[in-house]
N, CA, C and O of each residue as an XYZ file, in Angstrom:
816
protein
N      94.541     54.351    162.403
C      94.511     52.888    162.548
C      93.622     52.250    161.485
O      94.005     51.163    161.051
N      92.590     52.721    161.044
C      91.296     52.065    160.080
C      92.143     52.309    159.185
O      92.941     51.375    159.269
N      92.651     53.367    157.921
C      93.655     53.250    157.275
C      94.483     52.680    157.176
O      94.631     52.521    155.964
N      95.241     52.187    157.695
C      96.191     50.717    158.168
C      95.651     49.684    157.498
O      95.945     48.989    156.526
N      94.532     49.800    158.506
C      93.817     48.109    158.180
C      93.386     48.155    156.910
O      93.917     47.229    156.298
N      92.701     48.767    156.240
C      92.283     49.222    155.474
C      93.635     48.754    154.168
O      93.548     47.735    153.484
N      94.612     49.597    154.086
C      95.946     49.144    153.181
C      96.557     47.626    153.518
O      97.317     46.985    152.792
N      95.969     47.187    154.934
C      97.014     46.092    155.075
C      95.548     45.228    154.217
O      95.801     44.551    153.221
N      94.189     45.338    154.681
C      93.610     44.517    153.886
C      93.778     44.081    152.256
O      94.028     43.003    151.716
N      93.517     45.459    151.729
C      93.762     45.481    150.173
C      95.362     45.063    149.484
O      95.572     44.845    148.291
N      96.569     45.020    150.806
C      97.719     44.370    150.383
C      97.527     42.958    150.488
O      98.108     42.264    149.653
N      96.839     42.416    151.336
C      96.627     40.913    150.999
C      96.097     40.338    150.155
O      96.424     39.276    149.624
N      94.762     41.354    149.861
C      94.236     40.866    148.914
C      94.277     41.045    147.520
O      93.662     40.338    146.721
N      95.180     42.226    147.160
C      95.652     42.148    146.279
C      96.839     40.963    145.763
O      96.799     40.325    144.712
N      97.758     40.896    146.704
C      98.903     40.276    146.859
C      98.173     38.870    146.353
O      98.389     38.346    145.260
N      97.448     38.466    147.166
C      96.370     36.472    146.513
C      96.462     36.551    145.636
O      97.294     35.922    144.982
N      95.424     37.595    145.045
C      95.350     37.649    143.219
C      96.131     37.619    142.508
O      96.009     37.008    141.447
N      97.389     38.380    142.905
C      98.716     38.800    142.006
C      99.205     37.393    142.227
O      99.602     36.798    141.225
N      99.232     36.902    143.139
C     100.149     35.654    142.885
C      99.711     34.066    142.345
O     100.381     33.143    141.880
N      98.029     34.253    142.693
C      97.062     33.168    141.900
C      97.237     33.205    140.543
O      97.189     32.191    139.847
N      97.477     34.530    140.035
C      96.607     34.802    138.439
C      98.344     34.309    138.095
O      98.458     33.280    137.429
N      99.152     34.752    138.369
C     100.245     34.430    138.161
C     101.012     32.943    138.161
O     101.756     32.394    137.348
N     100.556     32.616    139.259
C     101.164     31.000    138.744
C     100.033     29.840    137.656
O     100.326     28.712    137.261
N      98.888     30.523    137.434
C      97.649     30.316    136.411
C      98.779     30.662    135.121
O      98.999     29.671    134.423
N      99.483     31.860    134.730
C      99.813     32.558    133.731
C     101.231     32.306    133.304
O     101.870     32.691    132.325
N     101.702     31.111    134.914
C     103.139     31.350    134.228
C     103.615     30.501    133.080
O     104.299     30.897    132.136
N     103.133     29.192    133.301
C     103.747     28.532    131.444
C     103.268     29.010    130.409
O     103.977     29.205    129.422
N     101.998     29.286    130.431
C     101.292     30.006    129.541
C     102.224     31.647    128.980
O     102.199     31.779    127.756
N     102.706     32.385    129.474
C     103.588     33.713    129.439
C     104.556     32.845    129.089
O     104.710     33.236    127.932
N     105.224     32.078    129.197
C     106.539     31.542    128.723
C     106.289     31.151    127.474
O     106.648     31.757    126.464
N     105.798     30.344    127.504
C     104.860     29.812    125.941
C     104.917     31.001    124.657
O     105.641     31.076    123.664
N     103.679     31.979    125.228
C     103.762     32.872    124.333
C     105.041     34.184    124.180
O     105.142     34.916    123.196
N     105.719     34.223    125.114
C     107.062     34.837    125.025
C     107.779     34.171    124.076
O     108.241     34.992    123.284
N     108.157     32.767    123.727
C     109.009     32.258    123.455
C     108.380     32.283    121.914
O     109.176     32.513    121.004
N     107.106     32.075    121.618
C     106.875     31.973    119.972
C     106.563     33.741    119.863
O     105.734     34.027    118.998
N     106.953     34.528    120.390
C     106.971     35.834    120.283
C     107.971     35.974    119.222
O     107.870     36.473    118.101
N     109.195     35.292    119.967
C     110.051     35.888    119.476
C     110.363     34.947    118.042
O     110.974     35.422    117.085
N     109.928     33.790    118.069
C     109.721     32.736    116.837
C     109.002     33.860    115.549
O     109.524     34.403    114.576
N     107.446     33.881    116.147
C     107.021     34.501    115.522
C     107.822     35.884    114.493
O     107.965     36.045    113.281
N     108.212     36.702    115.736
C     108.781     37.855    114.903
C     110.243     37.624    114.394
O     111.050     38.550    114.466
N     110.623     36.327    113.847
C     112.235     35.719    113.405
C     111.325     34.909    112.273
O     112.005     34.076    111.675
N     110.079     34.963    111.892
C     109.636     33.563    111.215
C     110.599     33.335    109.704
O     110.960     32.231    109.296
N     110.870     34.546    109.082
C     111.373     34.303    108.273
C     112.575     33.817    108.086
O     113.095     33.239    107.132
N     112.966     34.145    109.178
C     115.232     33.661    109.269
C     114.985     31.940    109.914
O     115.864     31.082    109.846
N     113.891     31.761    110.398
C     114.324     30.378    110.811
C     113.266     29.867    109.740
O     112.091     30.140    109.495
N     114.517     28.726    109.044
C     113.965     27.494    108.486
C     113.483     26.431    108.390
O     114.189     25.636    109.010
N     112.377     25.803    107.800
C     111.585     24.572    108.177
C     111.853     23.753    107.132
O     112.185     24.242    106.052
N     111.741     22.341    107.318
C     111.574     21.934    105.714
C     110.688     20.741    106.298
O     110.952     19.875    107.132
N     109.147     21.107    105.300
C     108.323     20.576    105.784
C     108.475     18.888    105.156
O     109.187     18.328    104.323
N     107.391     18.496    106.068
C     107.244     16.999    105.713
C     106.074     16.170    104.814
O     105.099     15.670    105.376
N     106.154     16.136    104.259
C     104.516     15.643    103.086
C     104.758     14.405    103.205
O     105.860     13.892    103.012
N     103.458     13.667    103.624
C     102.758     11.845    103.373
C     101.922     12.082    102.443
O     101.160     13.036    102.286
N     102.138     10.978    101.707
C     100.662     11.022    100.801
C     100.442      9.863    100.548
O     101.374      9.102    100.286
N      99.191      9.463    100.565
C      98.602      7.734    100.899
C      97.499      7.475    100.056
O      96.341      7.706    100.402
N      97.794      7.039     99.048
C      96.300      6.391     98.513
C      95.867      4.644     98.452
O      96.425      3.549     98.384
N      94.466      5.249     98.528
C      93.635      3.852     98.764
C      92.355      3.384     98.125
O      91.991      4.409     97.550
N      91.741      2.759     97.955
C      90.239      2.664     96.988
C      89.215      2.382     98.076
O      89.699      1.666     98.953
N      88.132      2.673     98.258
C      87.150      2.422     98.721
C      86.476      1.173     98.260
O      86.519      0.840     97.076
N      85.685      0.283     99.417
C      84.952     -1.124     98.889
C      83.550     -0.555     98.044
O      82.973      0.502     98.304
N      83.236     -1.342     97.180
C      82.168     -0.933     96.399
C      80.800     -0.778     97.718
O      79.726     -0.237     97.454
N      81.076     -1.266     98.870
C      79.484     -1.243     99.725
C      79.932      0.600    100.234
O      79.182      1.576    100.209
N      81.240      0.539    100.611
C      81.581      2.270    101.151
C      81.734      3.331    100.085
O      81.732      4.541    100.310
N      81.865      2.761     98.910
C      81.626      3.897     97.897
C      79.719      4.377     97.368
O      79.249      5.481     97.093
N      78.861      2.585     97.425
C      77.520      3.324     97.663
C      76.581      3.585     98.892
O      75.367      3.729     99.037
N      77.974      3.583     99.935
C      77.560      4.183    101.491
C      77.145      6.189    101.344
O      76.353      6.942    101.912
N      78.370      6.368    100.094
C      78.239      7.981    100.071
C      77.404      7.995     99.533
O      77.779      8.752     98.638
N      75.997      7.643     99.186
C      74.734      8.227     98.416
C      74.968      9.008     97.293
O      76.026      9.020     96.664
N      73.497      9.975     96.924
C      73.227     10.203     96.012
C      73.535     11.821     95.990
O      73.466     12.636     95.069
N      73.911     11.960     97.400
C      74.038     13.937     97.218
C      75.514     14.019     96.046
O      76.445     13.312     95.662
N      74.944     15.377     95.846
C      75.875     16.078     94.115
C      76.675     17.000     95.111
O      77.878     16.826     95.306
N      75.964     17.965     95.714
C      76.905     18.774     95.651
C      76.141     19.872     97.252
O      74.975     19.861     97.645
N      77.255     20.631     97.786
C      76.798     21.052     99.075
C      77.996     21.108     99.986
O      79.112     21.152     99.469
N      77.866     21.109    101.295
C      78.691     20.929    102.406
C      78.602     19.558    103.518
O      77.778     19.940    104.350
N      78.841     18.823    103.729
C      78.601     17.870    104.616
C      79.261     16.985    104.926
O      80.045     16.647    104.039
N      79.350     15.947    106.580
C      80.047     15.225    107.056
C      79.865     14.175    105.968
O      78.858     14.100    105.264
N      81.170     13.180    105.869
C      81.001     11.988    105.486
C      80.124     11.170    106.090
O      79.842     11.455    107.254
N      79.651     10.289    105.637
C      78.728      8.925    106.172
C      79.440      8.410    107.373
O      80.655      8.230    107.301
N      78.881      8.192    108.318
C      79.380      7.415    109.660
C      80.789      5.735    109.199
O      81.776      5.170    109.671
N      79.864      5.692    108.014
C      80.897      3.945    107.870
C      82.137      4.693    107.201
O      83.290      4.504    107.588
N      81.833      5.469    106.272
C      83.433      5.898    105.167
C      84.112      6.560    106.133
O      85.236      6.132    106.393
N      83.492      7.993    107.044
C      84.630      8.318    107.890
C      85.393      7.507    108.824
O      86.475      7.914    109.247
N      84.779      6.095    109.268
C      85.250      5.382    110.648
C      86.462      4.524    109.241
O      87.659      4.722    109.453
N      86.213      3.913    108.323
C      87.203      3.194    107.638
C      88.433      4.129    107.361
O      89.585      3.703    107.281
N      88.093      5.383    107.229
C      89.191      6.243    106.065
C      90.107      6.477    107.911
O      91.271      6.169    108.169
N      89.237      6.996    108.717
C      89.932      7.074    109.951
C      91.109      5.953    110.339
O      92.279      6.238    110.595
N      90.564      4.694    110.324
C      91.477      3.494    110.433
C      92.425      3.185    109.886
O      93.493      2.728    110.293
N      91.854      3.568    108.380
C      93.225      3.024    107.321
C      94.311      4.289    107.200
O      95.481      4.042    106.908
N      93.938      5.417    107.398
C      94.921      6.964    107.546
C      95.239      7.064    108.824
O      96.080      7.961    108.875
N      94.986      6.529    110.202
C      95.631      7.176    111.084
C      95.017      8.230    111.388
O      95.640      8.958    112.161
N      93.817      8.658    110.998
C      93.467     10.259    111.119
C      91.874     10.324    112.206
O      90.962      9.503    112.103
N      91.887     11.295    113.017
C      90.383     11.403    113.316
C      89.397     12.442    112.241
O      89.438     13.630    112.561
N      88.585     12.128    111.096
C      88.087     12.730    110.534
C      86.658     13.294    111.205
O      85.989     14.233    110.773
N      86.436     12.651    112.115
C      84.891     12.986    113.321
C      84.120     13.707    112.266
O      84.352     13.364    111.107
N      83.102     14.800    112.506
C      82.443     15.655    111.764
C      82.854     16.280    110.822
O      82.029     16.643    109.984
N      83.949     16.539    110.686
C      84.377     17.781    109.473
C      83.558     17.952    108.485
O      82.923     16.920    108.271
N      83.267     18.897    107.715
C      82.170     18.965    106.633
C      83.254     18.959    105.596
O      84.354     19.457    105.838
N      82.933     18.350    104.337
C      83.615     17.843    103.373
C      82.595     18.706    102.062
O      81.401     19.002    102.096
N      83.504     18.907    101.102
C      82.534     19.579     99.655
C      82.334     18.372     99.202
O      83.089     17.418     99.396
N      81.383     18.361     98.623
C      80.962     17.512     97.839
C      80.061     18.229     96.343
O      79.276     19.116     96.008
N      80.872     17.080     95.830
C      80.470     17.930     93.858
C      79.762     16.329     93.350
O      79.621     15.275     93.971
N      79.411     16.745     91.913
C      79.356     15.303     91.390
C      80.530     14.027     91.312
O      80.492     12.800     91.399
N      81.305     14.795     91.153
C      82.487     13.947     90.654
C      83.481     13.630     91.489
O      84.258     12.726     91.182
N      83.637     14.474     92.928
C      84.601     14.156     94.003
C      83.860     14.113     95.097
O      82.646     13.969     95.241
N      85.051     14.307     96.139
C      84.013     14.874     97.769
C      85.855     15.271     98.351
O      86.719     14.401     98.465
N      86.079     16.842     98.652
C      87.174     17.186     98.909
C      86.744     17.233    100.581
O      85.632     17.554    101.001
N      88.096     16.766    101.536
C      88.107     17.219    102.473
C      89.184     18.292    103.145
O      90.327     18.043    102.761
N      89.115     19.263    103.926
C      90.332     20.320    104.071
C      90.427     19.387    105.652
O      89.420     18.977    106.230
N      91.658     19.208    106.087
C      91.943     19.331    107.168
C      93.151     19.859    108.119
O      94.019     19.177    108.662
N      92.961     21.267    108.166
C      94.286     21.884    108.755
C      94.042     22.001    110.315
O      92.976     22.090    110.925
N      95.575     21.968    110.863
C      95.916     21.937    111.953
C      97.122     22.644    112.491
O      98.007     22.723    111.639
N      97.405     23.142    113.557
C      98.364     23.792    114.084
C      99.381     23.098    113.644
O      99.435     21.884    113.841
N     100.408     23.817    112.934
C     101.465     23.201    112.212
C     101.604     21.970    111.452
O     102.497     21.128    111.361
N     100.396     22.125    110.907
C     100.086     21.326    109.826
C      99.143     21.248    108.422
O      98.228     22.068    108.357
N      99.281     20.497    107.524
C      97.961     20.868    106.561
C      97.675     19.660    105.877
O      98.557     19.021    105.303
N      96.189     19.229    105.919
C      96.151     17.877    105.243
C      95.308     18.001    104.437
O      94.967     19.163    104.654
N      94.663     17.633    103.593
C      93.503     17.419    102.894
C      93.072     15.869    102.282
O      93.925     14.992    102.410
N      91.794     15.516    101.631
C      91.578     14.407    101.448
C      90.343     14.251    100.341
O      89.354     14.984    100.346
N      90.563     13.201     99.419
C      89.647     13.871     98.320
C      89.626     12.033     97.980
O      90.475     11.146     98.064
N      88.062     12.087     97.540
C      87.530     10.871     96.846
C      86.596     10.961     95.698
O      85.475     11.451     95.556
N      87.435     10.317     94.913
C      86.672      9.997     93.435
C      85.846      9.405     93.310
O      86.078      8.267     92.902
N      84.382      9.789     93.574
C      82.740      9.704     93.548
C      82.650      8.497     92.283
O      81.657      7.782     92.420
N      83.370      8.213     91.286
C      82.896      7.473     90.069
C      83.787      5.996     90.296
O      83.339      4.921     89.896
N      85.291      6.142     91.095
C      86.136      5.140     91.017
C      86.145      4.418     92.134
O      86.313      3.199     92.150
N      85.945      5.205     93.232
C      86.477      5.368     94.879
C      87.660      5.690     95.132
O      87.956      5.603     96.323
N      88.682      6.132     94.242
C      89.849      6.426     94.529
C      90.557      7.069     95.662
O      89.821      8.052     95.739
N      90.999      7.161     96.134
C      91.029      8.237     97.615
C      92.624      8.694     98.104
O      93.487      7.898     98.475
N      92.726      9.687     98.037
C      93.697     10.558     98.165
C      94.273     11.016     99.379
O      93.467     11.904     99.659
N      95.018     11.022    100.190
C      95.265     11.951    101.382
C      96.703     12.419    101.479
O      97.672     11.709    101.209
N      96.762     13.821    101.935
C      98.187     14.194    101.691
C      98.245     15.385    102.622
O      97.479     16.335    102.462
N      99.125     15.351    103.574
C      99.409     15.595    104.806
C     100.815     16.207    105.132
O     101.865     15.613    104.885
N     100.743     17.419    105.696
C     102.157     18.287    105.649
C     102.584     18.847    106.861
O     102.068     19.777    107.482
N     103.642     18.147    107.152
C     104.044     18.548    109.052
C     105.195     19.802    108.519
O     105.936     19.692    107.542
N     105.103     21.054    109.491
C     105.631     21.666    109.317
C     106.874     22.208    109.982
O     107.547     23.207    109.728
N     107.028     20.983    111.192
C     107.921     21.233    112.580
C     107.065     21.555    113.895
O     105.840     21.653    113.971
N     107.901     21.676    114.789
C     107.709     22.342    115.871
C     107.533     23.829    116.564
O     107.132     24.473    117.533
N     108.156     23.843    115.286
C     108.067     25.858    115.879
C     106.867     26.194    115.413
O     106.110     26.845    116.133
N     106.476     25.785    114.067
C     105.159     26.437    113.302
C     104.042     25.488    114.258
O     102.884     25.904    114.240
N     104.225     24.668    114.806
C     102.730     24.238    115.483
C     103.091     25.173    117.262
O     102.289     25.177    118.196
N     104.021     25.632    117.268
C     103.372     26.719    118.837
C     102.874     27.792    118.137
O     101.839     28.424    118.347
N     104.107     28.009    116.878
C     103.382     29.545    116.516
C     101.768     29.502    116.048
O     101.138     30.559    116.060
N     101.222     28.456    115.704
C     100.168     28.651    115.378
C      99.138     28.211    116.710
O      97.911     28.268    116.635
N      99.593     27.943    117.444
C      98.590     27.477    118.952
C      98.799     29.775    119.628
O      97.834     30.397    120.071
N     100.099     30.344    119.476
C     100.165     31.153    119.999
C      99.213     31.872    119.226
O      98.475     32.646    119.836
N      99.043     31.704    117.448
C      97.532     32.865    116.495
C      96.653     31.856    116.640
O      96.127     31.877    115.527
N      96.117     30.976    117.241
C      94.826     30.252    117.474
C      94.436     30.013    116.419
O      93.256     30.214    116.132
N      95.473     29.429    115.392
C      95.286     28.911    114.028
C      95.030     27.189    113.995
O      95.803     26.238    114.112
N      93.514     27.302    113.770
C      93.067     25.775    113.295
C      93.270     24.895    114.615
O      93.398     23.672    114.553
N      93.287     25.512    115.646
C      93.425     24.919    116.891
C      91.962     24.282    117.390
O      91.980     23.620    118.428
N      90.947     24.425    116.823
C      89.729     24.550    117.485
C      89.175     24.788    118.304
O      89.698     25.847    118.650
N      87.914     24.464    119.415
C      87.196     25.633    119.842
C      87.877     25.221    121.373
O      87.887     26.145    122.187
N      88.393     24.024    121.781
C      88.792     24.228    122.967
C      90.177     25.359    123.445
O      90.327     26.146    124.379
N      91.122     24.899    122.138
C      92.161     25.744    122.318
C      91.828     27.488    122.237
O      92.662     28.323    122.589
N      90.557     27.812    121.746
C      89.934     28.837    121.743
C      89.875     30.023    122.925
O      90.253     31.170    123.167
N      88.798     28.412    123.723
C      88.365     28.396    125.076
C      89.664     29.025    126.020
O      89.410     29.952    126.790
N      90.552     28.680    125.961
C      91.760     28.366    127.000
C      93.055     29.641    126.564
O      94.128     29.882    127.117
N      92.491     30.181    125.523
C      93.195     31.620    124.985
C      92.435     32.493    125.461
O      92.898     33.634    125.462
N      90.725     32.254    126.147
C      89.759     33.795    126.111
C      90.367     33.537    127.990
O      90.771     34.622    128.410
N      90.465     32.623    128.868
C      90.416     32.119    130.109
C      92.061     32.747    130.433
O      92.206     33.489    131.404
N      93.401     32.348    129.450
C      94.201     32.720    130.052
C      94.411     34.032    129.395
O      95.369     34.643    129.868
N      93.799     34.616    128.463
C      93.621     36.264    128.411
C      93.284     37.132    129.755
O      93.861     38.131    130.182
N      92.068     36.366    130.325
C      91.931     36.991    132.048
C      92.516     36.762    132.546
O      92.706     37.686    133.337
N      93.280     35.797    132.777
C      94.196     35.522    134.000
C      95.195     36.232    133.794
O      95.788     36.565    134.821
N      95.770     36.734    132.476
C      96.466     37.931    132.366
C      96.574     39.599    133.032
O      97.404     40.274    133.642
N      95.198     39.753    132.491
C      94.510     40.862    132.652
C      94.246     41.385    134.348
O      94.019     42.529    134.742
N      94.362     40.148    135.132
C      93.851     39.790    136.683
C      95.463     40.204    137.274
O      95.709     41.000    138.180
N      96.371     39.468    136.525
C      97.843     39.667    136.802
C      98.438     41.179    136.772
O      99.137     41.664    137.661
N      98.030     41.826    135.589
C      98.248     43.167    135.232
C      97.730     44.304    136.196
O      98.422     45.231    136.616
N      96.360     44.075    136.484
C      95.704     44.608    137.023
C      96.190     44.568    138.613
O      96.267     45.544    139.360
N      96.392     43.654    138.825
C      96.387     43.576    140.623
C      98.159     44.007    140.677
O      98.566     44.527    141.716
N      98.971     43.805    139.730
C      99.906     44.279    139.882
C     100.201     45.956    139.870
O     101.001     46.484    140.642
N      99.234     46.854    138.631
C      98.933     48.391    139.235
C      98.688     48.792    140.314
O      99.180     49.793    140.836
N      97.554     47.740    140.981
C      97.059     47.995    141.892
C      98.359     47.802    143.366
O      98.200     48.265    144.495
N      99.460     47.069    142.920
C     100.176     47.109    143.775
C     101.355     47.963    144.064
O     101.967     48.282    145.083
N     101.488     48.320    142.288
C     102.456     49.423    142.199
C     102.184     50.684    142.909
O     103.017     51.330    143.545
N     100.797     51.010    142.722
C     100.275     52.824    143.571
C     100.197     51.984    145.035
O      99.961     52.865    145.861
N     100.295     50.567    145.806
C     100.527     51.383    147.398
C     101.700     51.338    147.406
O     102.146     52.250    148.102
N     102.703     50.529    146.837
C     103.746     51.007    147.317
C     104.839     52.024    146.663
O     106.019     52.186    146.974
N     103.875     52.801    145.420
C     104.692     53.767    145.196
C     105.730     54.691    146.234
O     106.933     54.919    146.110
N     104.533     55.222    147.555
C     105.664     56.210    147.991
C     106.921     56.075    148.483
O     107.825     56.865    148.754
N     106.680     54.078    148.580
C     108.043     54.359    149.058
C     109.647     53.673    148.102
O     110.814     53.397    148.382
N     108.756     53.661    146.912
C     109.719     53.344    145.563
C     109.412     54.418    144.762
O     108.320     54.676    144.254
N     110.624     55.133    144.668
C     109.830     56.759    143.659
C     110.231     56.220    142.081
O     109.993     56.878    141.068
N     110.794     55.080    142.096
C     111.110     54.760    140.247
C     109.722     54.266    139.929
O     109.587     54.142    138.712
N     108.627     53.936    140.630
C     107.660     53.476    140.148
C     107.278     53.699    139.133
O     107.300     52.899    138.198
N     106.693     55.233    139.082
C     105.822     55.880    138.052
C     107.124     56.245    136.593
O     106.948     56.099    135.384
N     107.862     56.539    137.034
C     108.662     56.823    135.628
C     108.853     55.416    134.890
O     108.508     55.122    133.746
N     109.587     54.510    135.988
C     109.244     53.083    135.123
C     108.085     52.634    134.536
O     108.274     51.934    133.541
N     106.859     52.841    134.875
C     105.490     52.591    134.410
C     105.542     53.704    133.257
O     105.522     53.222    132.124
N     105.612     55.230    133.336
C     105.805     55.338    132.113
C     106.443     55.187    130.766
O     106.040     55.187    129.603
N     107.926     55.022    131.547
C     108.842     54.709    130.469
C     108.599     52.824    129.687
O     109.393     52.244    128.945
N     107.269     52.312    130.204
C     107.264     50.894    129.782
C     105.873     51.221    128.503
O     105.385     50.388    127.739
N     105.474     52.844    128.645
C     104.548     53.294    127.778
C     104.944     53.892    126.636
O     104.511     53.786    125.489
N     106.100     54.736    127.238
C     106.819     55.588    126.432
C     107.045     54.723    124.764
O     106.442     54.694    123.691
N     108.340     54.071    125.389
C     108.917     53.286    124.275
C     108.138     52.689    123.022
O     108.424     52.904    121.845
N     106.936     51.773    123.576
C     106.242     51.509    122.513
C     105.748     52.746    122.043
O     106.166     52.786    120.886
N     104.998     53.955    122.291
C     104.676     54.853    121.701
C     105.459     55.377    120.862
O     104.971     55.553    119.745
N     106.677     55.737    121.043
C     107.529     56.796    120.552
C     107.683     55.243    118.890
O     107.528     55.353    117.674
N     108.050     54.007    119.808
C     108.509     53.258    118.226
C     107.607     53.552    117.448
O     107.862     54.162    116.410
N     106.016     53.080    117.873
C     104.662     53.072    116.640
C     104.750     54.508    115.709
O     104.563     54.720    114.511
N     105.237     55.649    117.199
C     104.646     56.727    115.670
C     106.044     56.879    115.129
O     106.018     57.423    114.025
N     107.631     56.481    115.674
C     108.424     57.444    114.569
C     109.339     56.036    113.450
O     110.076     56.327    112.508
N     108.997     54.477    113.926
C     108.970     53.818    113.419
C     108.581     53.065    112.663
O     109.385     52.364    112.049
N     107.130     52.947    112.440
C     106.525     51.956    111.930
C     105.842     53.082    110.930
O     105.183     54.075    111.235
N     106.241     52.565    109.580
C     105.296     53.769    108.184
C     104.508     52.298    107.882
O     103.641     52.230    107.010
């Protein structure tokens, strides 16, 4: 009887987990299933990207807003980033920008995208040029945590566990009810097998 209870406990409570971590995991598993297979087709499917490019001059008070620094790493001035923000459409917030004598380059890439932005320190001239790449290349790059930043980071290490919670409580469900499904274990191996056998007699 304690055995009983004992299996019927750990079936419930396994069973919560398996089905919590799981509806936590399910758009997320769809998501990355679907740019799986993007991903490993990247080359047969075609994009044809999109380039803006916008120029503008800076007012003589926002061109001697950027001071006297030459050269280094650093945010723009609070007034040039809030104007360049307004007149581009863009949130430039902190980004650190190079700065030389003669320019101040900014990089700004993004999940399926690439922009940059550059001002001529002597003229104010100002440059921005901006490249959408579609839809497929901004999941595929949310699925490699490319230029996503630190929240999308955050939310790749969180639904990595909720994976791992899924996987796990699902072994854990496969051995009780192995004895009375005998394909269990060969299916569990044969879901080992395959990738093994491809890595070593496929992949040079």
């Amino acid at each position: 009887m304690q055995q009983q209870a004992n299996r019927g406990f750990w079936l419930r409570t396994l069973h919560q987990w398996h089905w919590i971590s799981s509806a936590v995991c399910l758009i997320g598993m769809l998501l990355f299933s679907l740019t799986g297979i993007t991903l490993n087709h990247a080359s047969k499917i075609e994009a044809t990207p999109q380039v803006h490019n916008h120029k503008l001059e800076l007012s003589a008070p926002l061109l001697e807003a950027l001071g006297a620094r030459e050269e280094g790493n650093a945010p723009l001035p609070g007034k040039v980033a809030d104007w360049l923000s307004r007149e581009l459409d863009v949130s430039l917030g902190k980004r650190e920008a190079e700065w030389s004598a003669e320019e101040i380059y900014l990089s700004m890439p993004g999940p399926g995208s690439d922009a940059w932005l550059s001002i001529d320190r002597e003229t104010g001239a100002v440059e921005f040029e901006k490249t959408r790449r579609g839809w497929i290349s901004y999941f595929n790059d949310l699925h490699k945590g490319r230029n996503a930043g630190p929240g999308w980071g955050w939310f790749l290490d969180l639904f990595a566990v909720a994976c791992l919670v899924f996987c796990i409580t699902g072994l854990f469900l496969l051995h009780l009810h192995a004895r009375q499904r005998r394909m269990t274990w060969p299916l569990v191996g044969l879901g080992l097998l395959i990738p093994l056998l491809i890595a070593l007699l496929l992949i040079h």
